[in-house]
C-alpha positions in Angstrom: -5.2 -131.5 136.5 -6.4 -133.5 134.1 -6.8 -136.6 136.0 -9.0 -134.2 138.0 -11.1 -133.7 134.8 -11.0 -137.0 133.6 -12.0 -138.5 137.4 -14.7 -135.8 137.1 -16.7 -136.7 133.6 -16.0 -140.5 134.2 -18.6 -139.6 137.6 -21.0 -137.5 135.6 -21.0 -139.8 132.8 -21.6 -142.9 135.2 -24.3 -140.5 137.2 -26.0 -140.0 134.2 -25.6 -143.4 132.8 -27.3 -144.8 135.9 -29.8 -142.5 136.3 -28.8 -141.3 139.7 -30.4 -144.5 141.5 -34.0 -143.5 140.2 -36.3 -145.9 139.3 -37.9 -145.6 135.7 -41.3 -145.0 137.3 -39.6 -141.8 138.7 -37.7 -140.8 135.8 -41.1 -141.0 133.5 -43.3 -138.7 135.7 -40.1 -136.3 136.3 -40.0 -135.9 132.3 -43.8 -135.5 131.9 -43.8 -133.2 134.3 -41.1 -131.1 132.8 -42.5 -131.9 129.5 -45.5 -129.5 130.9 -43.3 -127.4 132.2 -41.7 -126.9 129.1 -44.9 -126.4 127.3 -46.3 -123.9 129.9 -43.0 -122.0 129.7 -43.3 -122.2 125.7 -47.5 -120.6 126.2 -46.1 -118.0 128.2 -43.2 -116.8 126.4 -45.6 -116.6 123.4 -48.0 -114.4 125.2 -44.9 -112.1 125.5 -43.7 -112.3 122.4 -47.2 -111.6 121.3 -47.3 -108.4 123.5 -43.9 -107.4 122.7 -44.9 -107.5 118.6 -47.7 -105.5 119.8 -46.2 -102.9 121.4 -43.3 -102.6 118.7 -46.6 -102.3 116.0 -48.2 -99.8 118.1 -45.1 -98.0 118.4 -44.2 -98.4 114.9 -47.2 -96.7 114.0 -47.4 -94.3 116.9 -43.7 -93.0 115.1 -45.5 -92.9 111.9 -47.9 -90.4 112.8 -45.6 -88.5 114.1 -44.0 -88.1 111.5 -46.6 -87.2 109.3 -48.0 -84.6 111.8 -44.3 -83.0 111.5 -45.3 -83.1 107.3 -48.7 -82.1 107.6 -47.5 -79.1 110.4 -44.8 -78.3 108.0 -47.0 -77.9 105.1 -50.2 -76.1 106.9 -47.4 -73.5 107.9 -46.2 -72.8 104.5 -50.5 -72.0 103.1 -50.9 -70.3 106.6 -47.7 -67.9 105.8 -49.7 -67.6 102.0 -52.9 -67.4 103.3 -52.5 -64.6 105.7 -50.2 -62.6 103.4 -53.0 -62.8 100.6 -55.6 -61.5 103.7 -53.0 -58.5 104.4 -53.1 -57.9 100.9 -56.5 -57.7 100.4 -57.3 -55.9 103.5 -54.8 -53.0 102.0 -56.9 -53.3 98.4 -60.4 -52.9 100.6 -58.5 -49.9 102.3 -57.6 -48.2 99.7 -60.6 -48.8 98.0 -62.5 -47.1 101.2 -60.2 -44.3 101.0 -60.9 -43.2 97.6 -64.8 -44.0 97.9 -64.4 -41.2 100.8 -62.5 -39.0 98.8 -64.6 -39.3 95.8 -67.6 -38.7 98.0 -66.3 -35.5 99.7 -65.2 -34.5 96.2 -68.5 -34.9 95.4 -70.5 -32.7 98.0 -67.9 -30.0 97.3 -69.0 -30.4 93.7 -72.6 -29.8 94.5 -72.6 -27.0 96.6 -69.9 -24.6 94.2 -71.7 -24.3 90.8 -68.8 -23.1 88.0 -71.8 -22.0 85.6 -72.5 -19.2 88.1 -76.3 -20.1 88.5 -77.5 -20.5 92.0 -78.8 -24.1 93.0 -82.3 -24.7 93.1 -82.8 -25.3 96.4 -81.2 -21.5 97.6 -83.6 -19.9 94.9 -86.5 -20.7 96.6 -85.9 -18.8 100.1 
């Protein structure tokens, strides 16, 4: 086994040594082309990187307002529970407040037409 091995990297080693039986000429425009090849690869995993740190920002922030919807939701539900308990309450204060007006104004009539000093009014002396 590892005469196998050993046969096998002395090949690869004299493969590579030799070039494969390709001229220099060959070998230079092979490497310039994979050279460009390299750098095109290089452009376009940058443009994805690029997106891909875009997207995580936008979903970084998109997470962030979230989260501060949840606060803001949070805290207009706690002045909404105040607010409408401080209408309630008023309404009842306005209600009461109509209540007695009514009564005091009925009170009132009944006042006018029943004279405790015994006189007549001045309107019923006059028929």
């Amino acid at each position: 086994m590892r005469r196998m091995w050993l046969g096998l990297a002395t090949t690869v080693g004299l493969a590579v040594s030799t070039g494969c039986g390709q001229s220099p000429e060959d070998s230079e425009a092979r490497l310039a082309a994979l050279e460009a090849e390299g750098k095109q690869m290089d452009q376009a995993l940058d443009a994805v990187e690029d997106r891909l740190l875009g997207s995580q920002g936008r979903l970084t922030m998109w997470n962030e307002l979230g989260r501060r919807h949840q606060e803001v939701s949070a805290i207009q539900c706690k002045v909404s529970e105040a607010h409408l308990a401080a209408i309630l309450k008023h309404e009842d204060k306005q209600n009461q407040k109509a209540r007695m007006i009514k009564q005091h104004n009925s009170m009132a009539s009944v006042d006018t037409a029943v004279l405790t000093s015994g006189k007549v009014p001045s309107q019923q002396r006059s028929n």
